[in-house]
N, CA, C and O of each residue as an XYZ file, in Angstrom:
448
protein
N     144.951    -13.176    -31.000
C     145.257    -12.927    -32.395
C     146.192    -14.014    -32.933
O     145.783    -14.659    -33.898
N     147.560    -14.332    -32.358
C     148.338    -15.281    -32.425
C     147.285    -16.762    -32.292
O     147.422    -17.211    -33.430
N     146.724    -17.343    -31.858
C     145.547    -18.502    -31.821
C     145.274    -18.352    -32.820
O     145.610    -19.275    -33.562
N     144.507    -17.134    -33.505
C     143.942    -17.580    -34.646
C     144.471    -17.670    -36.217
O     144.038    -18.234    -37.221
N     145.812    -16.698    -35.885
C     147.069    -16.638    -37.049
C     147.356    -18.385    -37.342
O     147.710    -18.786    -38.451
N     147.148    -19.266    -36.218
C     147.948    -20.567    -36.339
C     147.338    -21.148    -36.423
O     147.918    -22.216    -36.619
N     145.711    -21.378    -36.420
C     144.674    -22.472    -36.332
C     144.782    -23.074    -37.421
O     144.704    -24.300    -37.504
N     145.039    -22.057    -38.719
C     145.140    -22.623    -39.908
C     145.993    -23.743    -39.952
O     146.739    -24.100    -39.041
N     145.785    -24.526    -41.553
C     146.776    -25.791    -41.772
C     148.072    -25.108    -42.089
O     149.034    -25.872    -42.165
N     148.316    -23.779    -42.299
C     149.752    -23.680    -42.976
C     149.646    -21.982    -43.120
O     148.946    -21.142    -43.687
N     151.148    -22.082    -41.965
C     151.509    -20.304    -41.704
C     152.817    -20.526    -41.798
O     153.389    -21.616    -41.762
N     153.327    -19.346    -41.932
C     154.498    -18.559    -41.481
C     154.589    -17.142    -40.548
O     154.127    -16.019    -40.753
N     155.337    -17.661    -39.510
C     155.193    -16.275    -38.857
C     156.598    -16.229    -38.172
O     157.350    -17.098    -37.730
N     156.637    -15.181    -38.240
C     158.364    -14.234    -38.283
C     158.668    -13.648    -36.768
O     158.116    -12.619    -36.378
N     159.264    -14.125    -36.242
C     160.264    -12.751    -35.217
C     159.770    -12.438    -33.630
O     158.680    -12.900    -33.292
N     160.236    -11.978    -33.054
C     159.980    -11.212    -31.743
C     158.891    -10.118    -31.840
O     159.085     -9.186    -32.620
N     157.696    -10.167    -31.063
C     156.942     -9.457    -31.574
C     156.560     -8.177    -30.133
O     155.633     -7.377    -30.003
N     157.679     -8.475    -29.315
C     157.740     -7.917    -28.010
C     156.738     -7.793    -26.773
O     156.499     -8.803    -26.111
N     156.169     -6.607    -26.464
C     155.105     -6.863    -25.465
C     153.922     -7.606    -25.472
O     153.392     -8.173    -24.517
N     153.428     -7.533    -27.039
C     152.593     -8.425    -27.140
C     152.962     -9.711    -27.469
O     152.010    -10.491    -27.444
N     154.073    -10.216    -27.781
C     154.778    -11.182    -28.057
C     154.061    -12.779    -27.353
O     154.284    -12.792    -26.142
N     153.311    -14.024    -27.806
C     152.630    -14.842    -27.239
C     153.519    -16.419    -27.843
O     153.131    -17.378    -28.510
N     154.990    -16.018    -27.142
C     155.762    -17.425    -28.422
C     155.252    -18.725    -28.193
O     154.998    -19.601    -29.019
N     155.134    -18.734    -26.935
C     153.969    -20.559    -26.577
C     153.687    -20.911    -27.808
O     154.394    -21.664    -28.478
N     151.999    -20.072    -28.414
C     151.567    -20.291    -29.094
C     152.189    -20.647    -30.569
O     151.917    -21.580    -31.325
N     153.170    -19.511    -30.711
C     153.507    -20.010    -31.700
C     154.371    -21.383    -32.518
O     154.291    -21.981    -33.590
N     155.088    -21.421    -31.452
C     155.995    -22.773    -30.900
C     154.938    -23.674    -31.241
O     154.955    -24.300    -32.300
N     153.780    -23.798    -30.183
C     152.768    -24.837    -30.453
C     152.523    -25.707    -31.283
O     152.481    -26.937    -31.232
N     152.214    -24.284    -32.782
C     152.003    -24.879    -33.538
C     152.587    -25.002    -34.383
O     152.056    -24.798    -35.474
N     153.841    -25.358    -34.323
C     155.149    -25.156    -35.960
C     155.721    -26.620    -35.400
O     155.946    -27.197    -34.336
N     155.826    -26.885    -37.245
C     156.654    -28.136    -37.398
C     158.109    -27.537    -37.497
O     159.000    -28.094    -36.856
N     158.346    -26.617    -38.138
C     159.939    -26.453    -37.972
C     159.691    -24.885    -37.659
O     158.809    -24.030    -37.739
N     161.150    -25.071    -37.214
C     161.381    -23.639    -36.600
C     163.211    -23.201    -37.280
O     164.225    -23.895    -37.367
N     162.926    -21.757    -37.643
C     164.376    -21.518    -38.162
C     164.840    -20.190    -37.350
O     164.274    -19.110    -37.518
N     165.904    -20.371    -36.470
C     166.682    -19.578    -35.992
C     167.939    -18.824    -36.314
O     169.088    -19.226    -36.130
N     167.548    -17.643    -36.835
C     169.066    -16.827    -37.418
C     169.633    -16.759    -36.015
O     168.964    -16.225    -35.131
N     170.689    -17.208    -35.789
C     171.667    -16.863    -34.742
C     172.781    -15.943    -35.313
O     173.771    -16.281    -34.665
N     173.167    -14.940    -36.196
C     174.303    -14.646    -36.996
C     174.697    -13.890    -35.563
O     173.983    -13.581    -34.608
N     176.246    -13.704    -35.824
C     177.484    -12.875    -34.946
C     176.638    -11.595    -34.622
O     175.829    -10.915    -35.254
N     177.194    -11.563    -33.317
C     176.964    -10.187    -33.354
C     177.702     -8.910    -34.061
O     177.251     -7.776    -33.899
N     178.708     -9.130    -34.748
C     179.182     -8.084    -35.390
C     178.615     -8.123    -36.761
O     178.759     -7.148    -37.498
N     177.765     -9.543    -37.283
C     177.460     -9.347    -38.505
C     175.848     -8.410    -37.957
O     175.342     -7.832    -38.919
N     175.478     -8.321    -37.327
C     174.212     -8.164    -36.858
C     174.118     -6.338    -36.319
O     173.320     -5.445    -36.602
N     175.284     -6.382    -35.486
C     175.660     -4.739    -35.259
C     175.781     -3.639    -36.979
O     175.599     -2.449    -37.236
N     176.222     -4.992    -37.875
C     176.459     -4.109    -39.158
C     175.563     -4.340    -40.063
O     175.936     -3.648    -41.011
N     174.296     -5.061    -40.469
C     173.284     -5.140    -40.778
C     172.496     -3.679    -40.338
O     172.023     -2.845    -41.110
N     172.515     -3.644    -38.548
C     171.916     -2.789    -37.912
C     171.941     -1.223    -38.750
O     171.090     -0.382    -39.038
N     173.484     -1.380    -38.957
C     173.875      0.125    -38.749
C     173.096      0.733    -40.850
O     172.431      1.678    -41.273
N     173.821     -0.660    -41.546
C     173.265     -0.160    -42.921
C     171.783      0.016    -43.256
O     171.240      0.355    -44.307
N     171.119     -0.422    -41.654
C     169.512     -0.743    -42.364
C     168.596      1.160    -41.812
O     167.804      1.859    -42.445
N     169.086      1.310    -40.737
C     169.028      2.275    -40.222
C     169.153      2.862    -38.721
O     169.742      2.383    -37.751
N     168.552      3.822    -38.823
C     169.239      4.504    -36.971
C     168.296      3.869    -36.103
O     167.077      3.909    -36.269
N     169.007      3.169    -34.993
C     168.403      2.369    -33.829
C     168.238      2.842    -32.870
O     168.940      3.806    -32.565
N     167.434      2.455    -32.161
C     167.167      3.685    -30.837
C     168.315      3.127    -29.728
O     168.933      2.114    -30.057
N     168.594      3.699    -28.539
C     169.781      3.050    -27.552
C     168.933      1.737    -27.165
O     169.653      0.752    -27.003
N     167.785      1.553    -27.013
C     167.399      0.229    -26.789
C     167.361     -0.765    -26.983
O     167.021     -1.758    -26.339
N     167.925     -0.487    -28.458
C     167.996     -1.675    -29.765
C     169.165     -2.276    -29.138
O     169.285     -3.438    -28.752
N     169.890     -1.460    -29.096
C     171.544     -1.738    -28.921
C     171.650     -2.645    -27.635
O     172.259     -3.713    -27.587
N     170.962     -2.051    -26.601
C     170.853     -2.539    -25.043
C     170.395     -4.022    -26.039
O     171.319     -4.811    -25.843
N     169.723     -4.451    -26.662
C     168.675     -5.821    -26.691
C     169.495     -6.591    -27.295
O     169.477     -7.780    -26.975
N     170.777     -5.969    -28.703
C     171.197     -6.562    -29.235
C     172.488     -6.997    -28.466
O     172.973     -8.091    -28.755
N     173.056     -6.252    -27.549
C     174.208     -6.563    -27.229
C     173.718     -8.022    -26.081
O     174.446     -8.996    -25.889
N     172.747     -7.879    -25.641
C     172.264     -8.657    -24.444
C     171.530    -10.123    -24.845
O     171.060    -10.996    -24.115
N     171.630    -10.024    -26.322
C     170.323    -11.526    -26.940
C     171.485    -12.444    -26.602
O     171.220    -13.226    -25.690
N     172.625    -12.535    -27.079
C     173.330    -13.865    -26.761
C     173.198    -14.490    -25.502
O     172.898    -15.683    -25.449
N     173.409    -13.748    -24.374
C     173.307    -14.673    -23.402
C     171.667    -14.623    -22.775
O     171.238    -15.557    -22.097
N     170.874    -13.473    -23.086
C     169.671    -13.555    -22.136
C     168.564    -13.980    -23.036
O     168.188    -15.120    -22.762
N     167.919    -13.420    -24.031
C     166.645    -14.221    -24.732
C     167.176    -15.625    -25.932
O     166.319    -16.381    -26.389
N     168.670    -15.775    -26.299
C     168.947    -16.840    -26.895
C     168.206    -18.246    -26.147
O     167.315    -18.942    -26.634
N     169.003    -18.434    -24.579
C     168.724    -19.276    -23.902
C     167.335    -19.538    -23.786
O     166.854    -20.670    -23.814
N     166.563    -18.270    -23.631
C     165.339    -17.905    -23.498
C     164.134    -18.794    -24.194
O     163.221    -19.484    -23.741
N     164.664    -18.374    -25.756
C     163.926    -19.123    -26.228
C     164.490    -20.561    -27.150
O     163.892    -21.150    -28.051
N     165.611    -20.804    -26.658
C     165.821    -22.573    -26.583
C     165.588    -23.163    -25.628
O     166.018    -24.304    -25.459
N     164.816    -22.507    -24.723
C     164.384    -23.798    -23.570
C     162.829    -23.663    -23.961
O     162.060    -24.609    -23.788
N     162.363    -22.285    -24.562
C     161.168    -22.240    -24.816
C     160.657    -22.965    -25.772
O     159.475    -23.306    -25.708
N     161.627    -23.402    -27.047
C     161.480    -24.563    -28.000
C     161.160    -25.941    -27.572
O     160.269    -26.651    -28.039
N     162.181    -26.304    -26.412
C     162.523    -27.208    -26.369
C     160.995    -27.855    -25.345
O     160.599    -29.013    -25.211
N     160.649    -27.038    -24.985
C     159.274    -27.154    -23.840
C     157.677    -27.236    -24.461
O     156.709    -27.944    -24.183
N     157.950    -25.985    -25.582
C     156.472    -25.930    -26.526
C     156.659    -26.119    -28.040
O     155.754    -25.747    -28.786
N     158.112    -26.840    -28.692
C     157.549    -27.361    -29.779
C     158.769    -28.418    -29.763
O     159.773    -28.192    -30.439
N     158.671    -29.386    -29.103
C     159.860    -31.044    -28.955
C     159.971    -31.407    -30.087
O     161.083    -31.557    -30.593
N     158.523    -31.693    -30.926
C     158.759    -32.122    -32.180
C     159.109    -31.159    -33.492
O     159.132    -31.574    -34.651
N     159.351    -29.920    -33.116
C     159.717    -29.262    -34.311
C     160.970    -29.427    -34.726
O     161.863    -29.416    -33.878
N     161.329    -29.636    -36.298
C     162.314    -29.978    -36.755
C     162.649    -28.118    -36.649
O     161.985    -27.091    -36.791
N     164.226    -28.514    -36.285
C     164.790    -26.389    -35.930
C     165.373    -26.376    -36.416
O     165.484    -27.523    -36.847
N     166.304    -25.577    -36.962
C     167.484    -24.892    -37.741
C     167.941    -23.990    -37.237
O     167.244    -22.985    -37.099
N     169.529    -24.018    -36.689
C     169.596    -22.930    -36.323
C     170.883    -22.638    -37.037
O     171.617    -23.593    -37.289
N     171.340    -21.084    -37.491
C     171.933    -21.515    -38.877
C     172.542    -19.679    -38.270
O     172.045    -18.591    -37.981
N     174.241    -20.511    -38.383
C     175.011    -19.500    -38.057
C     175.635    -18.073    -38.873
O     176.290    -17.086    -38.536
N     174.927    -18.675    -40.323
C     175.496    -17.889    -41.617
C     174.542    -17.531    -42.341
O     173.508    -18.195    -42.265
N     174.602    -16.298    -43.321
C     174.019    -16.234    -44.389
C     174.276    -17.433    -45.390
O     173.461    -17.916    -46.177
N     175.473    -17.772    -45.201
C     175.684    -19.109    -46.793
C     174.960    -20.187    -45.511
O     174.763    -21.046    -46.370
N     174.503    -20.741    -44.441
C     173.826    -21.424    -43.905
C     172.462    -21.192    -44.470
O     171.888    -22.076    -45.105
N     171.961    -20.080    -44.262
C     170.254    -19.768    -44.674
C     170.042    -20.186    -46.414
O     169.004    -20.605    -46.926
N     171.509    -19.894    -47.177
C     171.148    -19.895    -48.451
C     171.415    -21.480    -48.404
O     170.667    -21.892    -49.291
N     171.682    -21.934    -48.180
C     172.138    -23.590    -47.884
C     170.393    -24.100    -48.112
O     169.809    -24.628    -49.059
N     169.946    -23.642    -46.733
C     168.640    -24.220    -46.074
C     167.332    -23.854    -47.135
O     166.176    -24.276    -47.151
N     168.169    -22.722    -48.147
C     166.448    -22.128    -48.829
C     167.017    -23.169    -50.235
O     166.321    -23.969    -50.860
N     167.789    -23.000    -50.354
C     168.404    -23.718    -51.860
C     167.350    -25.320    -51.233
O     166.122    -25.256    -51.296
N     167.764    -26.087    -50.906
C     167.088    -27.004    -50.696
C     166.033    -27.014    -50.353
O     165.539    -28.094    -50.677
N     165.067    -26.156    -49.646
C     163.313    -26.158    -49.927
C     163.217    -26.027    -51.409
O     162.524    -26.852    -52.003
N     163.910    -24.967    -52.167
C     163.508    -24.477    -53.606
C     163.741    -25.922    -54.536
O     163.148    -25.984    -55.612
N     164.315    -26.684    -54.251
C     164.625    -28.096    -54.600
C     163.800    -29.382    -54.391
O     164.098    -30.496    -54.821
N     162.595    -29.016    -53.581
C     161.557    -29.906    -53.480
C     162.187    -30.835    -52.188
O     161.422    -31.721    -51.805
N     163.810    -30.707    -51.305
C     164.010    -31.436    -50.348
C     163.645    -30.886    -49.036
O     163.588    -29.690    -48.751
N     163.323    -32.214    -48.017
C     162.921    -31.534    -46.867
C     164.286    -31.138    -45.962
O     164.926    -32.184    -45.853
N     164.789    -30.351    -45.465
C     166.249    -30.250    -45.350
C     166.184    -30.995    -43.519
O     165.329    -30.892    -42.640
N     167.360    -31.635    -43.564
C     167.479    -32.562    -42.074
C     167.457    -30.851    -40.876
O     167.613    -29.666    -41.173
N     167.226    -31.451    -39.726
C     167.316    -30.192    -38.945
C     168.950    -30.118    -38.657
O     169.658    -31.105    -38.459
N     169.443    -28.597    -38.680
C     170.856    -27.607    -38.905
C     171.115    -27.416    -37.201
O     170.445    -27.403    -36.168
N     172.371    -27.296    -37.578
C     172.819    -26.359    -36.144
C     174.345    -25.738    -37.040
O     175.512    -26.022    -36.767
N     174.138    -25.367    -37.493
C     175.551    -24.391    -38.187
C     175.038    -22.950    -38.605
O     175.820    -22.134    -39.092
């Protein structure tokens, strides 16, 4: 399904998609890649206003910094070398990064 989501000239595709989850592919085929890294306390409180999480959530969220972060920056770094990435520590980072697409610029690749 993921193969054929990307064959096209021009996608967007979003997020952890878990068991069925095929990131190779998606990596593959992206010129840039944008990584919300926000705090975990901004992220625990997102959690809590968006709604009730199961204990698993919690187990995944407390555990992404050190176990699927790494995870999938080596997985970048292996199946998409040439993707320009962003990885963007803030909401005023993301609004940074969209302000300048909405501006017609291609924005340099982020690490803040």
């Amino acid at each position: 399904m993921q193969e054929a989501l990307t064959s096209g000239h021009e996608s967007i595709l979003d997020g952890d998609l878990g068991l069925n989850d095929a990131l190779e592919v998606r990596l593959q085929a992206a010129d840039t890649i944008i990584l919300l890294d926000f705090s975990l306390i901004r992220c625990d409180w997102r959690a809590v206003l968006r709604s009730r999480e199961r204990a698993d959530f919690w187990m995944w969220l407390l555990k992404y910094r050190h176990q699927r972060r790494p995870f999938l920056m080596k997985a970048i770094a292996r199946h998409a070398p040439y993707a320009t990435l962003h990885v963007l520590r803030s909401p005023q980072a993301l609004r940074s990064l969209l302000a300048e697409v909405a501006r017609g610029q291609r924005p340099q690749p982020t690490n803040c």
